[in-house]
C-alpha positions in Angstrom: -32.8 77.3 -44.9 -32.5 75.4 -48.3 -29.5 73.8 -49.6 -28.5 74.3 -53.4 -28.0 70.9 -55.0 -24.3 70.5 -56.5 -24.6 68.9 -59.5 -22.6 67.2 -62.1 -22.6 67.1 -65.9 -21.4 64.7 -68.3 -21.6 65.0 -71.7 -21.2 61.7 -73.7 -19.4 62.2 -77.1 -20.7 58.9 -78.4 -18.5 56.0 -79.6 -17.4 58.3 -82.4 -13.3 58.1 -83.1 -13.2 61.3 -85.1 -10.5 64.0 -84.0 -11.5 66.2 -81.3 -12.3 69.5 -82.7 -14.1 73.1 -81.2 -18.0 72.9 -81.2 -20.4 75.3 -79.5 -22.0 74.4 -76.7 -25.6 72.6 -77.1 -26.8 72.1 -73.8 -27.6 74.5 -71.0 -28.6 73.3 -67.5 -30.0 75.6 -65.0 -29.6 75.1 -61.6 -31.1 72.0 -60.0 -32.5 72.3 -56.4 -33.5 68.8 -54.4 -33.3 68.8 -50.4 -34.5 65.2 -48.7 -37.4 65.4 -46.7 -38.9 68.5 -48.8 -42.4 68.0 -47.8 -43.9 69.5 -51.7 -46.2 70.5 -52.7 -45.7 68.4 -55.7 -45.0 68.0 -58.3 -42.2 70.1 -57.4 -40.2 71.9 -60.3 -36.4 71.4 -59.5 -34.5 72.5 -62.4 -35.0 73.4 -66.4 -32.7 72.2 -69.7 -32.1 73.3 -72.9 -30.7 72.1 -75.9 -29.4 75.1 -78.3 -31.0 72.7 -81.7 -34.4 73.6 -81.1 -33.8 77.2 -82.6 -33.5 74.9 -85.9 -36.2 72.1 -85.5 -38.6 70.7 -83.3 -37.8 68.9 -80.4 -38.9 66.7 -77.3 -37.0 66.4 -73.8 -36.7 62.8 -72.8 -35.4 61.3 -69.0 -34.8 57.6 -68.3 -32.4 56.0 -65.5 -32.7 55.9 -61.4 -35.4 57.5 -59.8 -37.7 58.0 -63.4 -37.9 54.6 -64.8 -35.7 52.2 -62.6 -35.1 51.3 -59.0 -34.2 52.1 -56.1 -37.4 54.4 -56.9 -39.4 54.6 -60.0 -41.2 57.8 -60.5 -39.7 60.3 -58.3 -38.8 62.1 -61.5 -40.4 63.6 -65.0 -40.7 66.0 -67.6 -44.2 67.2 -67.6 -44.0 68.9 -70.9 -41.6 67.4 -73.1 -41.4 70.6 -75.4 -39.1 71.8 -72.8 -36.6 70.7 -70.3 -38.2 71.1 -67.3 -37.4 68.6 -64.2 -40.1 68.0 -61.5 -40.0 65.9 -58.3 -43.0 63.9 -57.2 -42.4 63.3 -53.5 -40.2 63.5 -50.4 -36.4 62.3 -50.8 -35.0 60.0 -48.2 -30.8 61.2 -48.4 -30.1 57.8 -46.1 -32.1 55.7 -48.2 -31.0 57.2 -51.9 -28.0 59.6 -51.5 -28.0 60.5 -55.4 -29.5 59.6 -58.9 -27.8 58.9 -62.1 -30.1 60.5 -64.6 -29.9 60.7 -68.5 -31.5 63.3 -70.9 -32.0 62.3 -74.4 -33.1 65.4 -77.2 -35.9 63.9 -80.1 -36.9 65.3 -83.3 -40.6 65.7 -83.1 -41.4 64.6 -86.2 -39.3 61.6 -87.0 -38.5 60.9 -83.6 -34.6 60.3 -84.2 -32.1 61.2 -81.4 -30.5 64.6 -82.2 -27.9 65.2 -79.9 -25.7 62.6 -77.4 -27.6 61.9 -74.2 -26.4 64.0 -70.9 -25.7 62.9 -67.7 -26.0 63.9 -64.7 -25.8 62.8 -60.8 -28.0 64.6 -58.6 -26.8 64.3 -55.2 -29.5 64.7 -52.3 -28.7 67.8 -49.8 -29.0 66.1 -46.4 -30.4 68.0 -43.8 -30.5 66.7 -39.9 -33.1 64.1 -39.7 -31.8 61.5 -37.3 -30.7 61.9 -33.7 -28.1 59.7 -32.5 -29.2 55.9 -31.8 -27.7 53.7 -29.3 -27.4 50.2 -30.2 -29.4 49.0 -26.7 -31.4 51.2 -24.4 -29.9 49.3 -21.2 -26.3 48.1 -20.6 -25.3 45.8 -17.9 -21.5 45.8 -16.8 -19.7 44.7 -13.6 -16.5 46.1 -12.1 -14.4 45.0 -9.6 -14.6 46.7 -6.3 -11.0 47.3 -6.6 -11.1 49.0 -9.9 -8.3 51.9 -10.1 -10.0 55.2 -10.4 -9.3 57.0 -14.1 -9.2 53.8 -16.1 -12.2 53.2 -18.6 -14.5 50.6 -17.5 -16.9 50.6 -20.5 -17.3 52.9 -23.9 -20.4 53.6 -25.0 -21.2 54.5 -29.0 -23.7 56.0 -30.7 -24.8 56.3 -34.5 -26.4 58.7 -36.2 -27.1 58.4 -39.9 -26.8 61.6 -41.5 -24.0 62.3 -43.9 -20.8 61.6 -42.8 -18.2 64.2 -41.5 -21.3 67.0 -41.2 -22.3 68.3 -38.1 -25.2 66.7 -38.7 -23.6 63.3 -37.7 -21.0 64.2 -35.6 -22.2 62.9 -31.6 -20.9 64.0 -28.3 -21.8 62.8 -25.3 -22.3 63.2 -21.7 -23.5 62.1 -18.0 -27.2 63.2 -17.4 -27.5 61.4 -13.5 -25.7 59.0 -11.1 -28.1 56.5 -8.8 -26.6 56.5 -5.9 -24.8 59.9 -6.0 -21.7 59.7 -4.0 -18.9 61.7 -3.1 -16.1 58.8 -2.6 -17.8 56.9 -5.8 -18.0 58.9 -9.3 -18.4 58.1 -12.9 -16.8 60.3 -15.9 -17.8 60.2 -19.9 -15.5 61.2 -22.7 -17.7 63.7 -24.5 -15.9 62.5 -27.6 -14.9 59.0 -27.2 -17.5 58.0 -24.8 -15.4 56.4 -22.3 -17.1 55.8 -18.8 -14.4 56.2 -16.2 -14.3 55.9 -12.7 -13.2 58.4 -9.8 -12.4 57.3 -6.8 -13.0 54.4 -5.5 -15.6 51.6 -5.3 -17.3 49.9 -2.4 -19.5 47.6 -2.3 -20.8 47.1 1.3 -21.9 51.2 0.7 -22.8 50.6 -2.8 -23.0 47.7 -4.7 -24.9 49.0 -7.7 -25.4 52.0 -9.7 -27.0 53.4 -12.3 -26.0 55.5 -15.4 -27.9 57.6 -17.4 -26.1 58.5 -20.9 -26.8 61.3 -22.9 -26.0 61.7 -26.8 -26.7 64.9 -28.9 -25.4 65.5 -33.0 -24.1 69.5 -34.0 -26.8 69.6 -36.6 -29.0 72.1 -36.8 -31.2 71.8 -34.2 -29.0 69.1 -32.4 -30.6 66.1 -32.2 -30.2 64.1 -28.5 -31.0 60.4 -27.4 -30.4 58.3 -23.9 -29.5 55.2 -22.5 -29.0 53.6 -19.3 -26.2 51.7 -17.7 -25.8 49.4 -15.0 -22.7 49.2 -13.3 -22.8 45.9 -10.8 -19.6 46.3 -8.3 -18.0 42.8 -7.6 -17.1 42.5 -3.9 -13.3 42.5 -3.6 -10.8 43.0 -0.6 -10.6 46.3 0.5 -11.4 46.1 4.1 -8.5 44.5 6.4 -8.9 42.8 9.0 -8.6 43.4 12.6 -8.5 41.5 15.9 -11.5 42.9 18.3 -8.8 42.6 21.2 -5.1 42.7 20.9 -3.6 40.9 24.3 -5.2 37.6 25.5 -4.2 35.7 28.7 -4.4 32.0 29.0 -3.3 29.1 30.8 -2.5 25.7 30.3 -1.7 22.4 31.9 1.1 20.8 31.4 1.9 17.2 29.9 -1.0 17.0 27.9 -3.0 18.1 24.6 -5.7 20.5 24.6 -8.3 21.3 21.7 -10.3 24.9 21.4 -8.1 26.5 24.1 -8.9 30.1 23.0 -10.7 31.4 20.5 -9.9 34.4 18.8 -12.8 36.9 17.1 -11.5 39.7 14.2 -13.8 42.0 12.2 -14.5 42.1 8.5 -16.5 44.8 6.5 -16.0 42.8 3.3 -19.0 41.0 2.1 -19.6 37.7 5.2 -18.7 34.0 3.5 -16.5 35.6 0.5 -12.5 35.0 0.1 -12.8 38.7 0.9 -14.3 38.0 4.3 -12.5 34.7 4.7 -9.4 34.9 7.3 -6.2 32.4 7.7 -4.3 33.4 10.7 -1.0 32.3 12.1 1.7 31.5 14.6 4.4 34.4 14.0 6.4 33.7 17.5 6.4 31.8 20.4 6.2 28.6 18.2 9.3 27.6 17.4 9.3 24.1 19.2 5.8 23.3 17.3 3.5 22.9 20.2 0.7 24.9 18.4 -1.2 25.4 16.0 -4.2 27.5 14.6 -6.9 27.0 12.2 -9.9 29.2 11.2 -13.9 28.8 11.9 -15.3 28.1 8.2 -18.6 29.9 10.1 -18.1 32.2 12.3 -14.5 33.2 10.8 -12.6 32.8 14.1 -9.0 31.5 14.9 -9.0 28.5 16.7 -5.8 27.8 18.8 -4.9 24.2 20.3 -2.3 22.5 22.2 -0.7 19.8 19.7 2.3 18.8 21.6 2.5 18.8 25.5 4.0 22.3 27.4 6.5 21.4 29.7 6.6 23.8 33.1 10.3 23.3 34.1 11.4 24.6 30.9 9.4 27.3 29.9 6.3 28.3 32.4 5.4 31.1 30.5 5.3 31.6 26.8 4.5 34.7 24.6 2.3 33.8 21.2 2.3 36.3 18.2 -0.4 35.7 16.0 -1.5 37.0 12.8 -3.9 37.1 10.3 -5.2 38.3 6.7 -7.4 37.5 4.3 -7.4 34.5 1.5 -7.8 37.4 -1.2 -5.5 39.8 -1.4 -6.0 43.1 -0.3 -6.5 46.5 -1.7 -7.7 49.1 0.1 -8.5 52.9 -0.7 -6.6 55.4 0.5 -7.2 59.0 -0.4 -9.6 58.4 -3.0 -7.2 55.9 -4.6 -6.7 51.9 -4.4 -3.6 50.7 -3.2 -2.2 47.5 -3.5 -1.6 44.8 -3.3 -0.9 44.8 1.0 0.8 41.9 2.7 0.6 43.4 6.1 -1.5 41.7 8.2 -2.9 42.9 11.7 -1.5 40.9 15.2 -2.9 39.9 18.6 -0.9 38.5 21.5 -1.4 35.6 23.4 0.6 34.9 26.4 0.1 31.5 27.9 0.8 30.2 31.6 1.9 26.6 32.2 0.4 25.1 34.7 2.6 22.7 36.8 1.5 18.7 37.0 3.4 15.9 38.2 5.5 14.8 35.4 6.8 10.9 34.4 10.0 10.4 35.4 12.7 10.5 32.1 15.3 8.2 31.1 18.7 9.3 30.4 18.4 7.7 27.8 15.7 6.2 27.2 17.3 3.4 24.7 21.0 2.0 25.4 22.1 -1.3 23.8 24.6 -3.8 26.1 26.1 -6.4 24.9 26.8 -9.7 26.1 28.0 -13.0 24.9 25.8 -15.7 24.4 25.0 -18.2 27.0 25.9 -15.9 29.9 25.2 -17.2 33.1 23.0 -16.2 35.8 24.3 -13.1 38.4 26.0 -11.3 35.2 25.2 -7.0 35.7 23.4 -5.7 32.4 23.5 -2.5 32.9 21.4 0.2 34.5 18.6 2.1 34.1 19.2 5.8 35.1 16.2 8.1 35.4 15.2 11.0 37.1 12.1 13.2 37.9 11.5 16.6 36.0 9.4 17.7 38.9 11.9 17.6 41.8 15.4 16.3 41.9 14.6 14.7 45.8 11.9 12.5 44.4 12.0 8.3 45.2 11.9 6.6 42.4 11.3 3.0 42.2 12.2 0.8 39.2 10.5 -2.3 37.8 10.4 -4.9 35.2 7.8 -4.8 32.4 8.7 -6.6 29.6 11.1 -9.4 29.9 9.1 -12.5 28.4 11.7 -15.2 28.7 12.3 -14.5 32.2 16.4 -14.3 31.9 17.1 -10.7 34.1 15.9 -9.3 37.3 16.1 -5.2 38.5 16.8 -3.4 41.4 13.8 -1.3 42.8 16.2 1.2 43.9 19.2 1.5 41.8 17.8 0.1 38.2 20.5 -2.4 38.0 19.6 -5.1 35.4 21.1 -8.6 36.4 21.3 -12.0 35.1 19.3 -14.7 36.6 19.1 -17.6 34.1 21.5 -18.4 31.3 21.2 -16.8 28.3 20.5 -18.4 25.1 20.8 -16.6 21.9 18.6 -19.6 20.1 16.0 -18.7 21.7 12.3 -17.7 19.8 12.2 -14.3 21.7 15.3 -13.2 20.6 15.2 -11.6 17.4 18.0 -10.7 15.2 20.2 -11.1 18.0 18.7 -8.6 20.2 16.9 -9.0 23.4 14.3 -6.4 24.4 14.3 -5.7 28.0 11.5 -2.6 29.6 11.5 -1.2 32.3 9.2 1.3 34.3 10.0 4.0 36.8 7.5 5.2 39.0 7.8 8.7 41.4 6.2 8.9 44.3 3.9 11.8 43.3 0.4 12.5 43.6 -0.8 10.5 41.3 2.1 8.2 40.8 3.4 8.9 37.4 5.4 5.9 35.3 8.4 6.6 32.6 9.6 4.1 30.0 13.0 3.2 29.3 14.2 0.0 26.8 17.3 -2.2 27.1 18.5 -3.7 23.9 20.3 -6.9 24.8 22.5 -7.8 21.7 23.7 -11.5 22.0 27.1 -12.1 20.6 27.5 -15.4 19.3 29.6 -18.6 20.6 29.7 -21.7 18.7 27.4 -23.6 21.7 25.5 -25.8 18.9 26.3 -28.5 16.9 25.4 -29.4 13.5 22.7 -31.9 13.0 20.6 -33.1 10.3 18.0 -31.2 9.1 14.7 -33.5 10.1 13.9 -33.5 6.1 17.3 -35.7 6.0 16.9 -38.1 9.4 14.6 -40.4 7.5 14.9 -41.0 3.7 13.9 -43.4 1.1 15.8 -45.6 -1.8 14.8 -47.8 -4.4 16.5 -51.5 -3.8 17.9 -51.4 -7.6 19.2 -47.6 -7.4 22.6 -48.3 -7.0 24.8 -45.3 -7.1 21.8 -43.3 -6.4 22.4 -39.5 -5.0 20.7 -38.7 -1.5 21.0 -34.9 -0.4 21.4 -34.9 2.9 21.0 -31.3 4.4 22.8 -29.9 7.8 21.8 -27.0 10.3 23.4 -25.2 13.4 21.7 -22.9 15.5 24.8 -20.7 15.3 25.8 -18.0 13.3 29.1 -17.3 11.5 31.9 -18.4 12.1 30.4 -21.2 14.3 28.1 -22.4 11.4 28.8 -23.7 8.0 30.6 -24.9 5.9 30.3 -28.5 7.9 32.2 -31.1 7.4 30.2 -34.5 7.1 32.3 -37.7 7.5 30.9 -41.8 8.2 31.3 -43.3 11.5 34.6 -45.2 11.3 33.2 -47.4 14.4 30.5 -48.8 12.1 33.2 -51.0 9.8 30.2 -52.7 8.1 29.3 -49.3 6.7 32.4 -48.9 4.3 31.4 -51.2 1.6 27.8 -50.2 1.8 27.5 -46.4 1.7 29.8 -43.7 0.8 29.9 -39.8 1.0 29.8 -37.9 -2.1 30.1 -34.2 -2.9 30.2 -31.7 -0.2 28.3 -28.7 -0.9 28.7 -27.0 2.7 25.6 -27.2 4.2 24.8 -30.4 2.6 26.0 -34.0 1.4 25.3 -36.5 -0.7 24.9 -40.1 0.5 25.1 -42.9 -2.4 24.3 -46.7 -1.7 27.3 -48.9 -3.4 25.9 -51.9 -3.6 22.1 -53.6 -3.7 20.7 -54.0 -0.5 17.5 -56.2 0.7 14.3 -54.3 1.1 14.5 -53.3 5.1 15.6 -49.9 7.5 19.2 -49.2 8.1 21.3 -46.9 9.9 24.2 -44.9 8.9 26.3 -42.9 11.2 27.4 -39.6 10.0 29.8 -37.6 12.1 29.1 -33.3 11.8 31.5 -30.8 12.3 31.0 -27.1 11.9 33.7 -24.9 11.0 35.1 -24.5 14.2 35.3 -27.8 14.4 32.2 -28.8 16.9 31.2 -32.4 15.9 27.9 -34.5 16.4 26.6 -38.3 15.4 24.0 -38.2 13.7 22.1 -41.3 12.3 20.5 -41.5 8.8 17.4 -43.8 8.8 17.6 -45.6 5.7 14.4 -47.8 4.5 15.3 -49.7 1.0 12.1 -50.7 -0.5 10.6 -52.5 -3.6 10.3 -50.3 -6.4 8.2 -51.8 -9.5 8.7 -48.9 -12.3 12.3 -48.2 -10.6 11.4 -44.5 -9.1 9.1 -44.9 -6.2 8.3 -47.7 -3.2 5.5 -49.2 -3.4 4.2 -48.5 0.5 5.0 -45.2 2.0 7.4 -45.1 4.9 6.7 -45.6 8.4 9.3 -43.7 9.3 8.6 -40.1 8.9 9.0 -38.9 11.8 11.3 -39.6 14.8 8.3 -41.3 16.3 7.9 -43.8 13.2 10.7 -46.7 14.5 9.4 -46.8 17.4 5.6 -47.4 16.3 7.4 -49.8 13.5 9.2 -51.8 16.7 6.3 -51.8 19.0 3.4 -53.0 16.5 4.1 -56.9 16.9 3.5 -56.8 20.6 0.5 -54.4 20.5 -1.1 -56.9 18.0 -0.4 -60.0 20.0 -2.4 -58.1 23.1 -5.1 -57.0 21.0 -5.6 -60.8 20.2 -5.3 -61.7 23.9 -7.7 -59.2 24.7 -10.3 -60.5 22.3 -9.7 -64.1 23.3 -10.6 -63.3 27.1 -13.2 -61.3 26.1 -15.2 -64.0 24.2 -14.5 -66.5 27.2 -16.3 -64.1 30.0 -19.2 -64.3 27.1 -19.0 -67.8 27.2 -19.4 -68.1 31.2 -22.4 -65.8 31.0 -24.1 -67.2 28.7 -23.5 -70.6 30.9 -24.9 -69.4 33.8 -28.2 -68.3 32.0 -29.8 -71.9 32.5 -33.3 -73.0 32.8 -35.1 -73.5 36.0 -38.6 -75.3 37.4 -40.9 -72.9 38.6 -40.7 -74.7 42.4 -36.8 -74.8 42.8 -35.5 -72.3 40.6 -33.8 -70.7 43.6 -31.8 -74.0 44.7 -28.0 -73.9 44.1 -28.1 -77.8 44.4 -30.9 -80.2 43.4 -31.9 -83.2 45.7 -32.1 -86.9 43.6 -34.1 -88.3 46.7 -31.2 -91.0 47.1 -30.2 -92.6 50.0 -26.6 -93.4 50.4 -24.6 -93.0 52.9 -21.6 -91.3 53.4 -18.4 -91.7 51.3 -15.3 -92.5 52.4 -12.4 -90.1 52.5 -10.6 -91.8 49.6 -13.7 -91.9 47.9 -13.6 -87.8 47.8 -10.6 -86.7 46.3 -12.1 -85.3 43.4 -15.3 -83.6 44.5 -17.0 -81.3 42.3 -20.2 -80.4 40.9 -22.9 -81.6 39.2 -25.1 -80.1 36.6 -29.4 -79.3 37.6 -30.9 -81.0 35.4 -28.6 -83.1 32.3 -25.9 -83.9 34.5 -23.1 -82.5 32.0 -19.9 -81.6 33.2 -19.6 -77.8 32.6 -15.8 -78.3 34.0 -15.1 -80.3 32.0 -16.2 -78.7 28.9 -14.5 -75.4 30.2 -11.3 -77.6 30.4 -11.8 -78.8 27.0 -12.0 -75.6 25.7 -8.8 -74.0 27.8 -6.5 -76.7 27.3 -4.4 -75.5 24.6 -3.5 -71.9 26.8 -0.6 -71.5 28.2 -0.8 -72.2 32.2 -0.3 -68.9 33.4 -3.6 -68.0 31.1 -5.9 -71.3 32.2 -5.5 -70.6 35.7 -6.9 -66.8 35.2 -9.6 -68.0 33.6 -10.3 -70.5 36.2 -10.6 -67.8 38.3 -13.2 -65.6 36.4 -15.1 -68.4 34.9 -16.0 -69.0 39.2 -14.1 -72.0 39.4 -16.6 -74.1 38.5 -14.0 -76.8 37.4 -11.3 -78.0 40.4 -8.0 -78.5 40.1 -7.2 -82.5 39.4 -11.1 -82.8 38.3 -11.4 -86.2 36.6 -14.7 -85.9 35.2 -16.4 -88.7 38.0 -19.6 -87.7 39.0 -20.3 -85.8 42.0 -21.0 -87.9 45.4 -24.3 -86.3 47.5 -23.5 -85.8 50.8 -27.2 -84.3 51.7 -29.5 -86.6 53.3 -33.4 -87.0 52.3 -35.6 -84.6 54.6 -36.7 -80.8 53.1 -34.0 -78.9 51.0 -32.3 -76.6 51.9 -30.1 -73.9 49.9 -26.2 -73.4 50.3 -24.6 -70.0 50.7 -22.1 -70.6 48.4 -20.5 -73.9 47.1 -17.6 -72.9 49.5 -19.8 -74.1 52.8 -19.6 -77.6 50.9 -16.7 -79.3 53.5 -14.0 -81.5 52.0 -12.3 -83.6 53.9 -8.4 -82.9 52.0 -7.4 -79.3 51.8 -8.4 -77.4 49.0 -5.7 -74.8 47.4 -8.4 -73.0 45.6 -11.1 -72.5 48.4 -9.9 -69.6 49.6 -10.0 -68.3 46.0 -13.0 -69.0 44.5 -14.9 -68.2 47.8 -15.3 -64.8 47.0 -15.2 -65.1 43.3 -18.1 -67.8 43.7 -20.3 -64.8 45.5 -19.9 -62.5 42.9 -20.7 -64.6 40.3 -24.2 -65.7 41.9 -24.7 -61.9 42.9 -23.7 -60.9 39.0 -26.0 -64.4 37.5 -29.5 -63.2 39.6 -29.2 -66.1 41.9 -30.0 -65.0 45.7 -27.3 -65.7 48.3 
């Protein structure tokens, strides 16, 4: 069926501003045909014009504009005999490419070519006719919905174009569901015909189905309806819609008491949701039965199981048996499908029970209570009752309990195995290092006389109250100090302390010993600061040590001497002595007093010493190969024997030059003291008798062989001898020592 053309005809007047006035009609245009897509054949005539002036003259039909001689297309029109007006078209139309041509027609005189009338115009519109089916804009779509998607609400719209003329038939598209991959009955998809609005109905699962697949029809109202296709994807998101469920509801368990236990049950619940998801995933928990906080749960991250432990230990004698309520749910929330429908959120949660047995186990005797605080004043003397320790067993009430000591590190109490009496037996002292803050820690254990034994704790705090049982003293900073010989007037801080606290401490009172009068025109007291004085020299002393008595009373009025050791020394630039003190500590007197003597014994020491190096070195003489082991050497002499007077002074000669090694020893001793000379008589072997005057020796041998002494002790004398029975035995060891044989 062909459409008509509707056409359009302007007639231009020109630029002429003459009045309007009536003409007759010049030009007649017959009906113009054009439909797109006319497949010929061509040239195709389309329509004719006239001009009512050629009646009078000669003319030619001329056509210029869009579609003849300019673009969009050049050509698609003519006049094939310009005597007349008819319109031919040369090829196929294209109504979505070219929708309508503005054309002008101009009339000519043949002969002088001169324009005779205005030119007309005209739009020729293009009939459409239905050419294009409706187009997609992809072939494939890909969405994703969540499993818990509420049935009837859109989850995608899908459009189509098709490019015939607007508001025809031609273009108008409706559209609808050709298939369903996988086809279920729980899990449908819906398409506005007009809109083209996918919608679900019913509800989604993804553990049944967790893709399908869409295919789309389009079709226009043109005549014949045109139709296309496309495919859609619909990719379900796993969600929570599957709750889950305990694969047993009551559990039994038991349990020990006094102690913690890991992994004690294990409880196992079913999922459909997809394994390793926050859909799947589980959290459980402790309902009731867990009020005192003995439990607690966690889940498996990989098998998804509730774990229950033991945190805090049961106790039998107050509740053997115990009842558990747990619980569990998903991390995600849930939203199942009921009826065809998703509902949701859901906070309930399914519930096992767990009831647990106690077992019964010797228990550690309790303290009632387990921390008391006595006090007691300090200084408390041995045989004072503490207090006592009062415990009991949970197990039985008939139970022997014995009690003992476990922590007392000064040693001050002793307790009753029986009763747990706490007693006194040293006096207490507040001062000392294992008291801290005042308080004393004493432990004891108890032990029952189950099977095993089983030992409870219990703690004494001991607080000390204070009596004023020190006296202040110097602080040991202050005992020994220093001062410049010219620093008169010169401020020395002296500091106090008392082991006490208050009132039996500071302020102290410091005052000079009124015994010492020689003190009162030499020192004086100056401010009092509490805890300190200060100590000023009035008048230049000598560089030396001196002592000043202080006397110390707290503020109780507890007193104590103390001494200040005072050294006055030489100070060149006026600040600081020259030498350091000696005193520094309350050892440095003493070493100060005791260094003459040690000096003078160090020299007596070196001086005896160098004299037993002098004998040695005497006795290391030289001997004749033949009678180097003679003690005495025979001269050969004849003489006869002495006379008693003529002995008085025996003694002994040299081996060989004769000299007088007595002698020389007495040279060399005669300046020590007597006490001295006679000890080193004695080492040196006596070599040198008392009352020797140097004469020499008589020989009492007589000529004939030689024969060796034992010691110069078997030489008889005629007088007696004080030293014989001295240097007797010295004599031996000295030979023994020297290498001489006996």
């Amino acid at each position: 069926m062909k459409r008509l053309t509707c056409l359009w005809i302007k007639i231009n007047v020109g630029e002429s501003h003459r009045p309007l006035r009536r003409a007759k009609r010049r030009w007649v245009i017959t009906t113009l045909e054009l439909e797109e897509e006319d497949q010929g054949p061509f040239p195709k005539f389309v329509g004719e014009l006239f001009n009512d002036m050629s009646h009078n003259m000669s003319l030619i039909y001329l056509i210029s504009g869009p579609g003849v001689d300019e673009y969009p297309e050049i050509g698609l029109f003519s006049i094939e005999d310009h005597r007349n007006g008819r319109v031919y078209v040369h090829r196929p139309v294209d109504r979505e490419t070219t929708p309508s041509f503005m054309v002008y027609f101009d009339v000519v005189d043949r002969l002088t070519r001169k324009v005779m009338d205005n030119s007309l115009i005209f739009n020729i519109r293009i009939g459409d006719v239905n050419d294009h089916a409706p187009q997609f804009p992809e072939k494939e779509f890909n969405i994703s919905v969540e499993e818990n998607h509420p049935a009837g609400q859109p989850i995608f719209q899908i459009l189509a174009v098709d490019l015939d003329e607007e508001n025809t038939p031609n273009s108008q598209v409706l559209y609808f569901l050709i298939s369903q991959t996988p086809s279920l009955k729980e899990s449908g998809f819906q398409i506005d015909r007009t809109s083209g609005e996918i919608r679900l109905s019913g509800c989604l699962d993804y553990e049944t189905a967790p893709r399908f697949t869409l295919l789309v029809g389009a079709k226009d109202l043109g005549e014949p309806p045109l139709t296309s296709t496309a495919t859609v994807h619909v990719n379900v998101q796993e969600g929570n819609n599957h709750r889950p469920t305990f694969t047993r509801e009551n559990y039994r368990i038991q349990i020990s008491e006094g102690c913690t236990s890991q992994s004690v049950l294990r409880l196992l619940v079913q999922d459909g949701d997809l394994p390793f998801t926050s859909a799947w995933r589980v959290k459980f928990r402790i309902l009731n039965g867990n009020e005192e906080g003995h439990f607690d749960i966690f889940t498996d991250p990989e098998t998804n199981e509730g774990i229950l432990n033991v945190i805090k230990p049961l106790d039998y004698e107050t509740h053997p048996v115990r009842s558990l309520v747990i619980t569990v749910e998903n991390e995600e929330l849930l939203f199942p499908c009921e009826g065809g429908q998703v509902r949701g959120p859901v906070g309930a949660a399914a519930s096992a029970t767990v009831s647990v047995q106690v077992m019964d186990a010797n228990d550690p005797p309790a303290f009632h209570p387990r921390s008391f605080v006595v006090s007691e004043l300090d200084g408390a003397r041995p045989g004072i009752q503490l207090g006592i320790f009062n415990a009991t067993d949970p197990d039985r009430a008939a139970s022997r309990i014995r009690y003992k000591l476990a922590y007392d590190p000064a040693h001050w109490v002793t307790i009753d195995e029986l009763s747990g009496t706490v007693t006194t037996r040293q006096q207490i002292d507040r001062e000392s290092p294992y008291v801290n803050d005042s308080f004393y820690v004493i432990i004891a254990h108890a032990v029952d006389d189950g099977l095993p034994p089983q030992t409870g704790t219990g703690t004494l705090m001991l607080f000390l109250s204070d009596v004023n049982d020190n006296a202040p003293a110097l602080h040991p900073h202050s005992r020994y100090v220093e001062v410049c010989e010219s620093a008169l007037n010169e401020t020395l801080l002296l500091q106090a302390e008392d082991g006490d606290l208050e009132p039996y401490a500071d302020p102290f009172t410091f005052e000079l010993d009124k015994s010492w009068e020689s003190e009162g025109d030499t020192w004086k007291l100056g401010e009092n600061r509490g805890w300190s004085v200060e100590l000023l020299m009035l008048r230049s002393l000598p560089p030396g040590n001196y002592s000043v008595p202080l006397l110390i009373r707290d503020k109780q009025g507890l007193s104590q001497k103390q001494t200040v050791h005072v050294r006055v020394c030489f100070c060149p630039e006026g600040v600081m002595c020259v030498e350091p003190s000696v005193a520094v500590t309350g050892t440095g007197l003493l070493v100060g007093t005791l260094a003459p003597p040690c000096a003078a014994f160090m020299i007596l020491a070196a001086t005896l010493l160098f004299l037993l190096r002098c004998y040695f070195l005497s006795k290391v003489r030289p001997r004749s190969s033949e009678e180097g082991q003679q003690t005495l050497i025979v001269y050969n002499d004849e003489k006869t024997s002495l006379t008693a007077g003529d002995r008085e002074q025996p003694a002994l000669r040299g081996p060989s030059s004769g000299a007088w090694k007595g002698r020389a020893r007495r040279g060399r001793t005669q300046h020590l003291p007597s006490l001295s000379l006679a000890f080193l008589q004695k080492l040196c072997g006596m070599d040198v008798l008392a009352g020797d005057t140097g004469d020499p020796p008589h020989i009492y041998a007589e000529e004939g062989e030689c024969e060796r002494a034992e010691s110069l002790s078997s030489l008889a004398f005629s007088e007696p001898d004080p030293w014989a029975s001295k240097a007797a035995p010295l004599e031996e060891e000295i030979y023994s020592k020297s290498g001489v044989p006996s």
